[in-house]
C-alpha positions in Angstrom: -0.6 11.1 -18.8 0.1 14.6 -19.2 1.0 16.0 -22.8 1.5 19.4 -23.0 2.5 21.4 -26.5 2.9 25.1 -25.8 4.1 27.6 -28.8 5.8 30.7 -29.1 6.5 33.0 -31.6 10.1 31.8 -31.8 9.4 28.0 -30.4 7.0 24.9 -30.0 7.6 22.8 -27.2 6.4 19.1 -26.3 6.3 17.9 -22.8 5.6 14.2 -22.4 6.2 10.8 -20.7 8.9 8.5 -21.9 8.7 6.8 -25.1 11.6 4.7 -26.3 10.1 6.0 -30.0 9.5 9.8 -29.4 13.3 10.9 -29.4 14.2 9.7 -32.9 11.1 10.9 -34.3 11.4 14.8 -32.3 15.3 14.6 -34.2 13.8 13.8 -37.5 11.3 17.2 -36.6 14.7 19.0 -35.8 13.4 19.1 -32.2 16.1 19.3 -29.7 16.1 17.8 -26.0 16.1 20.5 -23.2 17.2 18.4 -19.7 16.5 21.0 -17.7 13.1 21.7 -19.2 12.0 18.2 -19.6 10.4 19.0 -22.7 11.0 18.6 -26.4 12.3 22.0 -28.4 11.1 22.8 -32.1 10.3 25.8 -34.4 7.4 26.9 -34.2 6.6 26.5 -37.8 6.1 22.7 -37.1 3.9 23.4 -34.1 1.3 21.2 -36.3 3.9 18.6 -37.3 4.2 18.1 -33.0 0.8 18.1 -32.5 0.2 15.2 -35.4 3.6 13.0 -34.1 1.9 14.0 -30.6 -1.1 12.3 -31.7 0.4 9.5 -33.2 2.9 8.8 -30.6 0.5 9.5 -27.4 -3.2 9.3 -29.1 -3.8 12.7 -28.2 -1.7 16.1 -28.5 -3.5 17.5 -24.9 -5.9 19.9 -26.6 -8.2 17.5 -28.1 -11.6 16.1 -26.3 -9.5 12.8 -26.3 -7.2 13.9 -23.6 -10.4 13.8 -21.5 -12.2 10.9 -22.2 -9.8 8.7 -20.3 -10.5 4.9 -19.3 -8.5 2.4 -17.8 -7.8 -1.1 -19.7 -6.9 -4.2 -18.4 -4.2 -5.9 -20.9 -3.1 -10.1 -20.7 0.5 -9.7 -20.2 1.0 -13.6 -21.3 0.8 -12.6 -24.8 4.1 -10.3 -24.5 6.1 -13.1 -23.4 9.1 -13.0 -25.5 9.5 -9.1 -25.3 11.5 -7.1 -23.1 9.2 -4.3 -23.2 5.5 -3.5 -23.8 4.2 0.3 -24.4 0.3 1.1 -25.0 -0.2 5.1 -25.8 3.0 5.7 -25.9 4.5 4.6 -22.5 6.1 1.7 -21.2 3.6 -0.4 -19.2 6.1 -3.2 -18.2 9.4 -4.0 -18.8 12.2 -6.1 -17.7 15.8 -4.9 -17.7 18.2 -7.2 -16.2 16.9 -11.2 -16.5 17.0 -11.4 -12.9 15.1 -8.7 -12.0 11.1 -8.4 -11.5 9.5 -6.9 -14.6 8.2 -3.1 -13.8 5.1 -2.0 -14.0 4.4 1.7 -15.7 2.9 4.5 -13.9 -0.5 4.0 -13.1 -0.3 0.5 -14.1 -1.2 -1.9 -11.5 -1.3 -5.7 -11.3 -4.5 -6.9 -11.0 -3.9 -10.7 -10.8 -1.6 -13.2 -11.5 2.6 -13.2 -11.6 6.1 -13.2 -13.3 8.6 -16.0 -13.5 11.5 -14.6 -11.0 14.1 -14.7 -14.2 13.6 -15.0 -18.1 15.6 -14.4 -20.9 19.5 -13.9 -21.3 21.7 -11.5 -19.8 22.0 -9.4 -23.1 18.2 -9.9 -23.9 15.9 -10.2 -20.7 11.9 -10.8 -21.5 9.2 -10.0 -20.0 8.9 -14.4 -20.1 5.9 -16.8 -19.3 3.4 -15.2 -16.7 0.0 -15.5 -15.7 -0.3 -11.3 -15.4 -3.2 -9.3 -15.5 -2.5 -5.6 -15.5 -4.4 -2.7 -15.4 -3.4 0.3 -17.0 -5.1 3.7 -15.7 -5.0 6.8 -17.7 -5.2 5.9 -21.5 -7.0 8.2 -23.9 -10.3 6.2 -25.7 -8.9 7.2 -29.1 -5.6 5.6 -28.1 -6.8 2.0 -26.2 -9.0 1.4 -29.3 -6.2 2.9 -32.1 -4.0 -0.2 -30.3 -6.7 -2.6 -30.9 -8.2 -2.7 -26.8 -12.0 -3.1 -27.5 -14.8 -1.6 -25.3 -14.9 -5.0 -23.1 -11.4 -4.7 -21.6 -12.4 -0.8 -20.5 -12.6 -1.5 -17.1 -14.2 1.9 -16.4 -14.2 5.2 -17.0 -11.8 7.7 -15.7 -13.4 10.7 -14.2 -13.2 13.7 -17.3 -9.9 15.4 -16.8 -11.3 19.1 -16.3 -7.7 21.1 -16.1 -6.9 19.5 -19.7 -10.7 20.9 -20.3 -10.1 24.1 -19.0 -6.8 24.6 -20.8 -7.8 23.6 -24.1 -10.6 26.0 -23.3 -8.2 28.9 -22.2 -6.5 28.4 -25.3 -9.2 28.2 -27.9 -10.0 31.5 -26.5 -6.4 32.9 -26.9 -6.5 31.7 -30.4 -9.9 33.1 -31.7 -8.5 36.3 -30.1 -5.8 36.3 -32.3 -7.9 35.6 -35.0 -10.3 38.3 -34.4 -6.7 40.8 -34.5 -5.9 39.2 -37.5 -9.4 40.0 -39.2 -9.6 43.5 -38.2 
């Protein structure tokens, strides 16, 4: 899961996955949608403002240690029965949009056991209906999987450290005490 806040003097801008929350919350920022860009337009005056709804949306804004320490959960999908759509760190891990269609699985969500019922809801409302699934869902920040209520015991293990969000948070710590030291003289 790649998050990715970059600023400029004029601009802040927020690259992320999809999250059916994260648009009405950017407009209520003032943040604008750039298609070509993929990404999230704000001033830059509410770079911080990004960072927290970054946080809150995502567990993580991509600078923080958070973004490294990675694990992969494995979630009961039984108990989302009647919804049409579950999300854990801010993406869609499964979701069913027509009734008879198969419910989709999320990127780097896999089905570890278990199955769907080939149809379930109506045709305005599909659900995600009575199943036996066991996914696993590969990628998700600690902060986040425990902030949605995952314990420790459904950490099936832990991803290896994601060194370029390391190294780029490191590249621009360094920017920024530059900056500070031009600042102080």
């Amino acid at each position: 899961m790649n998050i990715i806040i970059t600023t400029s003097p004029t601009a802040a801008t927020l690259s992320a996955p999809y999250n059916p929350g994260l648009a009405s919350r950017a407009k209520e920022l003032g943040g604008r949608w750039k298609p070509e860009a993929k990404c999230w337009v704000f001033a830059s005056l509410d770079e911080q403002r990004v960072r927290e709804l970054a946080r809150e949306m995502f567990g993580t804004d991509g600078t923080d240690a958070a973004a490294a320490d990675l694990v992969a959960v494995r979630v009961d999908a039984s108990q989302y029965a009647n919804h049409r759509s579950v999300t854990l760190a801010g993406r869609i891990i499964l979701e069913r949009r027509m009734r008879d269609e198969e419910p989709r699985l999320g990127q780097e969500v896999i089905l570890v056991s278990g199955s769907f019922r080939r149809s379930s809801g109506s045709m305005g409302y599909p659900t995600i209906g009575e199943n036996s699934a066991v996914r696993e869902v590969r990628g998700v920040p600690r902060v986040a999987a425990l902030a949605a209520g995952h314990e420790q015991d459904e950490f099936v293990e832990q991803v290896v450290p994601n060194t370029t969000a390391l190294m780029d948070e490191q590249l621009r710590l360094r920017a920024r005490l530059a900056a500070i030291d031009v600042l102080l003289g």
